[in-house]
Biopython code that builds the backbone (N, CA, C, O; Angstrom):
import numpy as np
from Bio.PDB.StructureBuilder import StructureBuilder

atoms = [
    (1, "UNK", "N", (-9.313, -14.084, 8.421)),
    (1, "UNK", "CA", (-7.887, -13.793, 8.427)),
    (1, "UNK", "C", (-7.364, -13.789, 9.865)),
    (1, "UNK", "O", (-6.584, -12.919, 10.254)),
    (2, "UNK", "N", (-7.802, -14.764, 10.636)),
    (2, "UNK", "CA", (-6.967, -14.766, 11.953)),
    (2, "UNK", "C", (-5.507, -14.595, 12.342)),
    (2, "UNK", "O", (-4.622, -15.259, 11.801)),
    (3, "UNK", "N", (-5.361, -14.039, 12.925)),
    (3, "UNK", "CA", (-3.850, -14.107, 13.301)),
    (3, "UNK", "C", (-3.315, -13.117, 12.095)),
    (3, "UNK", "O", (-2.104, -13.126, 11.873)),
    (4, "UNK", "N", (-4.014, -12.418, 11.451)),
    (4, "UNK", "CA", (-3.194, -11.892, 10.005)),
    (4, "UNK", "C", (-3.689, -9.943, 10.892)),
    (4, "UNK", "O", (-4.556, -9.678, 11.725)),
    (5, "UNK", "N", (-2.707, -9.063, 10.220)),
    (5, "UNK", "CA", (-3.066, -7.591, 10.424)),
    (5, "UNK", "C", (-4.211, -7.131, 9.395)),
    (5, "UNK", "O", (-3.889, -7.612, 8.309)),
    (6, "UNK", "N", (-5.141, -6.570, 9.294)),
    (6, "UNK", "CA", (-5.986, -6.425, 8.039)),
    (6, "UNK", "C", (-5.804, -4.699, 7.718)),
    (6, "UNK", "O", (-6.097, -3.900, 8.607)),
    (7, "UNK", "N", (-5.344, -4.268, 6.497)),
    (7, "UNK", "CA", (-5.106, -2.847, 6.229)),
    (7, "UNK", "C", (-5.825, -2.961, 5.083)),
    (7, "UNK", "O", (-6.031, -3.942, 4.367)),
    (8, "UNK", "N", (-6.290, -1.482, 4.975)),
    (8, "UNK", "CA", (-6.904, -1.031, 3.656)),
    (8, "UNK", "C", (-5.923, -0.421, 3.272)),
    (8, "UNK", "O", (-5.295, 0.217, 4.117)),
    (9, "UNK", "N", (-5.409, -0.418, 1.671)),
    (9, "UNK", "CA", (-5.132, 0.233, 0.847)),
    (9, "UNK", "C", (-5.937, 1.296, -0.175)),
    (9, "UNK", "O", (-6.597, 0.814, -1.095)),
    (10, "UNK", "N", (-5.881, 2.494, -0.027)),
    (10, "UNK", "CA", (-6.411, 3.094, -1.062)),
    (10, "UNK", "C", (-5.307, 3.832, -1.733)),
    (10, "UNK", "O", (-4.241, 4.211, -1.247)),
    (11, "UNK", "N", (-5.885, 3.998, -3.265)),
    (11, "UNK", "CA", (-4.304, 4.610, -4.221)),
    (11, "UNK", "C", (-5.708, 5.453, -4.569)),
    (11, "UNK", "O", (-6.881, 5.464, -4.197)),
    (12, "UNK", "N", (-4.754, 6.225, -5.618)),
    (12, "UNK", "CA", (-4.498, 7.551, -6.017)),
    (12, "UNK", "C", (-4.548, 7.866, -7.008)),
    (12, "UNK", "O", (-3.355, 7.965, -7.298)),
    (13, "UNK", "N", (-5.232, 8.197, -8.062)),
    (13, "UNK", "CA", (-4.782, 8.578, -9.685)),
    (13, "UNK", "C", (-4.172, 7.503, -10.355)),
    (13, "UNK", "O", (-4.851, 6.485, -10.485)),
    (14, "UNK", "N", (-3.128, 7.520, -10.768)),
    (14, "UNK", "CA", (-2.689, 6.349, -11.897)),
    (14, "UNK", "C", (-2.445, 5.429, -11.162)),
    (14, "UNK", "O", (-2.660, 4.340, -11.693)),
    (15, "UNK", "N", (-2.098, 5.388, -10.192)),
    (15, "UNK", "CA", (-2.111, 4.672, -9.064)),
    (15, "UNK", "C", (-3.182, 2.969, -8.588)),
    (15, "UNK", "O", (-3.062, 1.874, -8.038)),
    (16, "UNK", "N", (-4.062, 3.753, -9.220)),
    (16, "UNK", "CA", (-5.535, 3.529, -9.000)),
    (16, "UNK", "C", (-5.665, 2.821, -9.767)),
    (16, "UNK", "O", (-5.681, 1.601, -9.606)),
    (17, "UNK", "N", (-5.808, 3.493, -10.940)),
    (17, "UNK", "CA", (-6.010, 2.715, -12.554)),
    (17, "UNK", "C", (-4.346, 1.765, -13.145)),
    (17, "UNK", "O", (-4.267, 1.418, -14.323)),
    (18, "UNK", "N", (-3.622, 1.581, -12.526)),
    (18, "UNK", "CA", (-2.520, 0.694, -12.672)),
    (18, "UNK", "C", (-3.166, -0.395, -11.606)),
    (18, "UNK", "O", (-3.477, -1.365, -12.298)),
    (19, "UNK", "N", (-3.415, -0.591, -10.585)),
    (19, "UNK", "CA", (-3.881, -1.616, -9.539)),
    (19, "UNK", "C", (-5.418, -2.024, -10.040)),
    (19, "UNK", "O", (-5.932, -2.963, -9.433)),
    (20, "UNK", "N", (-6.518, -1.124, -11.549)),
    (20, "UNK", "CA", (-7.663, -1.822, -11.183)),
    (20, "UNK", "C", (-8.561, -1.549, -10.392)),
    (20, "UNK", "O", (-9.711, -1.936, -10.604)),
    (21, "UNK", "N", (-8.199, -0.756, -9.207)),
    (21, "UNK", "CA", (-9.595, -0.727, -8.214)),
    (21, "UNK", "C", (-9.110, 0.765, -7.261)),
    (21, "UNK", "O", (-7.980, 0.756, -6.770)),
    (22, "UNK", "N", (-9.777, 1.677, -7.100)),
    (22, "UNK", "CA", (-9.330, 2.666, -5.748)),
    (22, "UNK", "C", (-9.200, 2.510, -4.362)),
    (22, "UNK", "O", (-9.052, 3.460, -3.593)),
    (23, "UNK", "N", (-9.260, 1.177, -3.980)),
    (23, "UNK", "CA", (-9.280, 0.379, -2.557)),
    (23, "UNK", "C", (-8.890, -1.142, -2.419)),
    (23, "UNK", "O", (-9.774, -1.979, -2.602)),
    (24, "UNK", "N", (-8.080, -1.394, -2.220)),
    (24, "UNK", "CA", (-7.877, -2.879, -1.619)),
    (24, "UNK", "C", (-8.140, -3.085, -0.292)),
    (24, "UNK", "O", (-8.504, -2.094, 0.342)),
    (25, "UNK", "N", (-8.020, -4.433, 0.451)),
    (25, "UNK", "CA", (-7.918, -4.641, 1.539)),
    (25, "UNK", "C", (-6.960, -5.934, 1.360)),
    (25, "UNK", "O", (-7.114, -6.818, 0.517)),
    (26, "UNK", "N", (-5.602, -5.825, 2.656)),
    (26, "UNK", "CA", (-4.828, -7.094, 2.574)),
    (26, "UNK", "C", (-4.834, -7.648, 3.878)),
    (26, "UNK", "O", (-4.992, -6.744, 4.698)),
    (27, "UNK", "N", (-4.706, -8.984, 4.510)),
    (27, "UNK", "CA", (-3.936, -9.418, 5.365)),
    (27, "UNK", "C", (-2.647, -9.569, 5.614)),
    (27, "UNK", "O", (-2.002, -10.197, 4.775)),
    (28, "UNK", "N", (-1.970, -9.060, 6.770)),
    (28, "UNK", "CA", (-0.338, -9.397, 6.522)),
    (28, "UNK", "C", (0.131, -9.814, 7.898)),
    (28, "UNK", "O", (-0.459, -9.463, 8.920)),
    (29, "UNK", "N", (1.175, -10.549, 7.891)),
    (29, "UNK", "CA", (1.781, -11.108, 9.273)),
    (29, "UNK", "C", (2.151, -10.193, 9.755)),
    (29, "UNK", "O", (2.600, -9.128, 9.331)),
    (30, "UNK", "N", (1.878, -10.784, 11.136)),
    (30, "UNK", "CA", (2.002, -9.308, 12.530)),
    (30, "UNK", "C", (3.181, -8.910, 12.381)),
    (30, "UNK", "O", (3.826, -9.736, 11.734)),
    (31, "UNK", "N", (4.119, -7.498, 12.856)),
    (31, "UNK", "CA", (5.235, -6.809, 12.728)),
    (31, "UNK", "C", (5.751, -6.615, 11.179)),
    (31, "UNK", "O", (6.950, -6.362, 11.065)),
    (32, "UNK", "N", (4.732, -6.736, 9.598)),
    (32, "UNK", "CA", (5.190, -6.530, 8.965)),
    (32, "UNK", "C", (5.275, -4.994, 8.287)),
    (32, "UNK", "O", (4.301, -4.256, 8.138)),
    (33, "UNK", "N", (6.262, -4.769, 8.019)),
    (33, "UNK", "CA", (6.575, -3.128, 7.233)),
    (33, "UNK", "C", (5.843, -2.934, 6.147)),
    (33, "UNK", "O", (5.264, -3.670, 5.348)),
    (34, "UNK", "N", (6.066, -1.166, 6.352)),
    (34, "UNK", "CA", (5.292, -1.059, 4.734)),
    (34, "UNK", "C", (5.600, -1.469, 3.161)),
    (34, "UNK", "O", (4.956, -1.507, 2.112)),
    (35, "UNK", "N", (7.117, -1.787, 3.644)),
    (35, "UNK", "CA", (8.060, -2.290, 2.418)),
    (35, "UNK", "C", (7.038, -3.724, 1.651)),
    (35, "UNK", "O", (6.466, -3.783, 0.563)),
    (36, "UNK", "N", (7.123, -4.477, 2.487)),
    (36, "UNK", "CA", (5.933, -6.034, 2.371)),
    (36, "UNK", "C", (5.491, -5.622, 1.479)),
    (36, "UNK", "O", (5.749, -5.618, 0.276)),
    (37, "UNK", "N", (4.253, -4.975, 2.551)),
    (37, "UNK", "CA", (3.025, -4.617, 1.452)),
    (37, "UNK", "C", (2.931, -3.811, 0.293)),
    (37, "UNK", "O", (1.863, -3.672, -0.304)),
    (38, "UNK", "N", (4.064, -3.232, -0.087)),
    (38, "UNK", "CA", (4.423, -2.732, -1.607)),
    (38, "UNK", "C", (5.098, -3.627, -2.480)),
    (38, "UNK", "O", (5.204, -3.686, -3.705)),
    (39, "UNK", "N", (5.572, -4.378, -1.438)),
    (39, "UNK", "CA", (6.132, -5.991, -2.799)),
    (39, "UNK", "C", (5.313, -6.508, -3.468)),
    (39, "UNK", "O", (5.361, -6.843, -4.652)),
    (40, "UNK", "N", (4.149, -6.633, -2.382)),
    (40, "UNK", "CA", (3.029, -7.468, -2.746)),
    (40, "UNK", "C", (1.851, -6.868, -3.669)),
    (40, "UNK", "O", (1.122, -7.631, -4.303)),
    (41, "UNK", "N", (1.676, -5.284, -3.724)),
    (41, "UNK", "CA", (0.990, -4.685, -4.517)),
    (41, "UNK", "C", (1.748, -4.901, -6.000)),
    (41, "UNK", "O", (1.118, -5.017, -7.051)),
    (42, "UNK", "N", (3.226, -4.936, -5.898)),
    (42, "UNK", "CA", (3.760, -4.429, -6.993)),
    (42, "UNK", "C", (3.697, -5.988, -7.980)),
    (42, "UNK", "O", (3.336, -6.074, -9.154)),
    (43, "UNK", "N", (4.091, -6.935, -7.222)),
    (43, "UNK", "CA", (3.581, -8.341, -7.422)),
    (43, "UNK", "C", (2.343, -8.843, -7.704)),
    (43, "UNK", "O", (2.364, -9.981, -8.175)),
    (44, "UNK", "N", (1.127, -8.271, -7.539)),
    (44, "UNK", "CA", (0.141, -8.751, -7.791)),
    (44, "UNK", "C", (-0.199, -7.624, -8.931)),
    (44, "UNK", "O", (-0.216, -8.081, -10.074)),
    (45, "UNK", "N", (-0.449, -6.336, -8.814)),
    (45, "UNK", "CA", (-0.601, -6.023, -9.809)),
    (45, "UNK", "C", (0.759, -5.129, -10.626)),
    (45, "UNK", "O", (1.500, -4.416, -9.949)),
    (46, "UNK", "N", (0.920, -5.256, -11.873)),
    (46, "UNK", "CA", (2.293, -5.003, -12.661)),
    (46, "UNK", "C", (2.227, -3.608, -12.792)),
    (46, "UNK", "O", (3.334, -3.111, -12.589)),
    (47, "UNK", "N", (1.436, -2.860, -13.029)),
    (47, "UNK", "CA", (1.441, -1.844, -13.491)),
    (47, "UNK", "C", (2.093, -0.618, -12.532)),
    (47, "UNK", "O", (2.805, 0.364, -12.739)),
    (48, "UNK", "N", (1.340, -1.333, -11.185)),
    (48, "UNK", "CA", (1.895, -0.267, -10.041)),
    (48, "UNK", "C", (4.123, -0.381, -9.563)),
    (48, "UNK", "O", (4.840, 0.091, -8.681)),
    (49, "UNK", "N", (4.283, -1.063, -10.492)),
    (49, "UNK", "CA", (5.834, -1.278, -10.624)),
    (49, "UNK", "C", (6.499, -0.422, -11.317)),
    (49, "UNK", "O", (7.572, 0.116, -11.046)),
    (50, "UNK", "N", (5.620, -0.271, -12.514)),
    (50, "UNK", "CA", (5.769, 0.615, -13.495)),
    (50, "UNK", "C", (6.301, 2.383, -12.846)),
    (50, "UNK", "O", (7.186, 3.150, -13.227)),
    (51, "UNK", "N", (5.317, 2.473, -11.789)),
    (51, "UNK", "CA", (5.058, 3.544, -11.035)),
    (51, "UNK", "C", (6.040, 3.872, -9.224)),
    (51, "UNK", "O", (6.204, 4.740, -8.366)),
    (52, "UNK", "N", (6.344, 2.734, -9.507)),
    (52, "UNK", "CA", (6.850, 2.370, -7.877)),
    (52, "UNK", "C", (7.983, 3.811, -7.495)),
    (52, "UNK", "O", (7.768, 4.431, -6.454)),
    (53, "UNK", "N", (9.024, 4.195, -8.314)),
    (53, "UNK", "CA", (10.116, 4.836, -8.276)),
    (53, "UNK", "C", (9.390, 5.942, -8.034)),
    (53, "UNK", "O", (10.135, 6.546, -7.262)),
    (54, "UNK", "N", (7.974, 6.933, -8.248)),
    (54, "UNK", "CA", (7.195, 7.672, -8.120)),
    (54, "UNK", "C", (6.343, 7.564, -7.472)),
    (54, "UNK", "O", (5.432, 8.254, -7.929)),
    (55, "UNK", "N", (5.888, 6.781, -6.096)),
    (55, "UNK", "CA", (5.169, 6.667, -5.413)),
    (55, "UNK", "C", (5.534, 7.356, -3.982)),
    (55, "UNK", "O", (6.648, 7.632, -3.538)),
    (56, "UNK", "N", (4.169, 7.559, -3.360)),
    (56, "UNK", "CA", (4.823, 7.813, -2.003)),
    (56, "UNK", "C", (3.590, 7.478, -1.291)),
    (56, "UNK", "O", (2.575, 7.171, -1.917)),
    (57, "UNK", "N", (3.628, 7.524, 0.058)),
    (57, "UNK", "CA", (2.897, 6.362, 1.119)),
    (57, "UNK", "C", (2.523, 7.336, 2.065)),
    (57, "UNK", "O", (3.236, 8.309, 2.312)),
    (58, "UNK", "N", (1.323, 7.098, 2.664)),
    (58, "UNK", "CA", (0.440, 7.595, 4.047)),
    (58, "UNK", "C", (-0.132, 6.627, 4.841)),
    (58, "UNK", "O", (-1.150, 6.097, 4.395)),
    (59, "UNK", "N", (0.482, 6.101, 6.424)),
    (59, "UNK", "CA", (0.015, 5.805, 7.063)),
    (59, "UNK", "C", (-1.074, 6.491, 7.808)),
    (59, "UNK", "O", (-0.881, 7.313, 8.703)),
    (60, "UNK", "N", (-2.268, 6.080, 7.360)),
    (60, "UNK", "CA", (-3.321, 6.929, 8.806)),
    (60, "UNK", "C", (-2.980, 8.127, 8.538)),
    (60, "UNK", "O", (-2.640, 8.701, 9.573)),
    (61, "UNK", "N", (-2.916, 8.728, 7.695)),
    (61, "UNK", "CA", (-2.932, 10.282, 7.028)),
    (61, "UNK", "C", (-1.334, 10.843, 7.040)),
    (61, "UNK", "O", (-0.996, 11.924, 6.558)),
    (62, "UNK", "N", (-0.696, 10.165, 7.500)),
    (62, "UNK", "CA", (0.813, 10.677, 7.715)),
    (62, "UNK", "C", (2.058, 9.888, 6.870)),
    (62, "UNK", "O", (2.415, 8.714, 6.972)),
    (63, "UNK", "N", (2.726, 11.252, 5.766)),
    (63, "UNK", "CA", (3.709, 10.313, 5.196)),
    (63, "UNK", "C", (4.722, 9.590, 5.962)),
    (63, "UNK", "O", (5.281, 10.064, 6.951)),
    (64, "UNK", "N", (4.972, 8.274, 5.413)),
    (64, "UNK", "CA", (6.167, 7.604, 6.055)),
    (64, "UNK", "C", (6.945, 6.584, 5.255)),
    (64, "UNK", "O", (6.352, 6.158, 4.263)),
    (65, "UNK", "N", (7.854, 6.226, 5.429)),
    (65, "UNK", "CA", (8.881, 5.268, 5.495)),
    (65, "UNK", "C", (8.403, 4.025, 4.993)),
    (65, "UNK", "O", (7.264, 3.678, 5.305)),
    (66, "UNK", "N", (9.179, 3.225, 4.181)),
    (66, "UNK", "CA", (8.804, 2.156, 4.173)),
    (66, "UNK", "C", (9.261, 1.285, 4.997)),
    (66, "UNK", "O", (9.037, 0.088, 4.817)),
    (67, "UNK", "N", (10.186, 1.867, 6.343)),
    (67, "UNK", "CA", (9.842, 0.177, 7.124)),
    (67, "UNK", "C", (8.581, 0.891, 8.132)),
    (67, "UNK", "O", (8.235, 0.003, 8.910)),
    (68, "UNK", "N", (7.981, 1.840, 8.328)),
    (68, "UNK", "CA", (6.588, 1.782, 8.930)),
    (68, "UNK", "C", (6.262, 0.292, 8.988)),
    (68, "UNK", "O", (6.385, -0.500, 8.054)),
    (69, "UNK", "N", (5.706, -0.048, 10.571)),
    (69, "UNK", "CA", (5.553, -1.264, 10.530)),
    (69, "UNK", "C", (3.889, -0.913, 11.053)),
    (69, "UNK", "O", (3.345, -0.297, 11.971)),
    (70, "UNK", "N", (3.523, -1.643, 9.965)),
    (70, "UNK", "CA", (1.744, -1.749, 9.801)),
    (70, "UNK", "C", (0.960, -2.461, 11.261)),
    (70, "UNK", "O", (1.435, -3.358, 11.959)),
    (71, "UNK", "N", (-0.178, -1.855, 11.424)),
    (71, "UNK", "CA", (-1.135, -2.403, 12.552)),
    (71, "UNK", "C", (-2.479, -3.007, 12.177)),
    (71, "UNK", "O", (-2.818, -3.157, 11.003)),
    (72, "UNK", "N", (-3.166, -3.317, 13.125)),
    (72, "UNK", "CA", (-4.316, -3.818, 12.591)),
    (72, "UNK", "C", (-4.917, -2.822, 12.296)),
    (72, "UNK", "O", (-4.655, -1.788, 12.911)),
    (73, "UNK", "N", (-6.025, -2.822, 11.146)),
    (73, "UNK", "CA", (-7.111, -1.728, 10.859)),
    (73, "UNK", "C", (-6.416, -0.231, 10.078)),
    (73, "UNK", "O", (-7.211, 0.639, 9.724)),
    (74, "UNK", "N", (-5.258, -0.074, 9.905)),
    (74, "UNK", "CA", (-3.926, 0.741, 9.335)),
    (74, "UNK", "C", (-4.473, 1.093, 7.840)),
    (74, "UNK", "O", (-4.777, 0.261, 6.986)),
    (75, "UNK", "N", (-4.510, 2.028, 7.756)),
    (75, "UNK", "CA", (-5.359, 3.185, 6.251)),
    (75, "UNK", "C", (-3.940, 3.444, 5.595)),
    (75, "UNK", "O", (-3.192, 4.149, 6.272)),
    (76, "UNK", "N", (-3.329, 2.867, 4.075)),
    (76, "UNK", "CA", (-2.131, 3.176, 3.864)),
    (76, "UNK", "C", (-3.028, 4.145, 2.055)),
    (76, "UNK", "O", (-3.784, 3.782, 1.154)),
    (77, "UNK", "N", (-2.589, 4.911, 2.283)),
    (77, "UNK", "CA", (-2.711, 5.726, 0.955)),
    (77, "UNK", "C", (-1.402, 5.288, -0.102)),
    (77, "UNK", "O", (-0.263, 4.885, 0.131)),
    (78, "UNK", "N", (-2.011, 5.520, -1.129)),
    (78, "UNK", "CA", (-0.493, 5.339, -2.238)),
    (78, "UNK", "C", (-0.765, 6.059, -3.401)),
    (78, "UNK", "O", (-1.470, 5.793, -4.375)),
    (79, "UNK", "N", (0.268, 7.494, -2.972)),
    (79, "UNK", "CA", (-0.262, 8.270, -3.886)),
    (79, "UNK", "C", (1.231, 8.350, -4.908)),
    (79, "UNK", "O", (2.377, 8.327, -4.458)),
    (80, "UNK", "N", (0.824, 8.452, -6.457)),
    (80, "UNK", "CA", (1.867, 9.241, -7.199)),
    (80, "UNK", "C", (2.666, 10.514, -6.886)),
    (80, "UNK", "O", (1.910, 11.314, -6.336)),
    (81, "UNK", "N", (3.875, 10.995, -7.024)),
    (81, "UNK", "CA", (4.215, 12.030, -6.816)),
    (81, "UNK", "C", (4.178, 12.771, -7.635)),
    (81, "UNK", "O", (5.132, 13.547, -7.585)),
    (82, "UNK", "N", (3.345, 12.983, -8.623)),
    (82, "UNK", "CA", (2.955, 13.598, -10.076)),
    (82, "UNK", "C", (1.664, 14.294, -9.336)),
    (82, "UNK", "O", (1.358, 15.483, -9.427)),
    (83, "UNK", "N", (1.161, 13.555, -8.785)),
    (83, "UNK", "CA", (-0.186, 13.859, -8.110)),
    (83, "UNK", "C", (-0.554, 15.153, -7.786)),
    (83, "UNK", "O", (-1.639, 15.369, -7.246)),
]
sb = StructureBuilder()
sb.init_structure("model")
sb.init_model(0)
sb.init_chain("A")
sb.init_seg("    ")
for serial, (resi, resn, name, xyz) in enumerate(atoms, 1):
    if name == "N":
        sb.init_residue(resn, " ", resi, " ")
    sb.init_atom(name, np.array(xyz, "f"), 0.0, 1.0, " ", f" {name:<3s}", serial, name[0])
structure = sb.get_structure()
């Protein structure tokens, strides 16, 4: 993945079991937000759409924003707010 940012995703409870797996890993173009990479979860897998309006996000252990703009090696949690 040259030239790409590489982040792990790990979710959360239904979270988890809507995406299939308790960990992803993505590549994403440099300066992209956390917004992206929730298009693209919600796009690849359906279920976590289902859930989206109830989600909330941890960069590197800290809640944030979705334009958080992601780095290389960047730990994004995605937890339910039911959770």
């Amino acid at each position: 993945m040259q030239g790409m940012v590489r982040v792990t995703v790990k979710l959360v409870g239904a979270a988890a079991e809507a995406a299939g797996a308790p960990a992803l890993e993505y590549g994403l173009v440099p300066g992209s937000a956390l917004r992206s990479l929730v298009a693209m979860l919600c796009a690849r897998h359906p279920g976590l759409l289902e859930l989206s309006s109830g989600l909330w996000f941890a960069v590197n252990g800290e809640r944030c924003e979705l334009d958080a703009v992601l780095a290389e090696g960047d730990e994004i949690r995605v937890i339910p707010s039911f959770h």
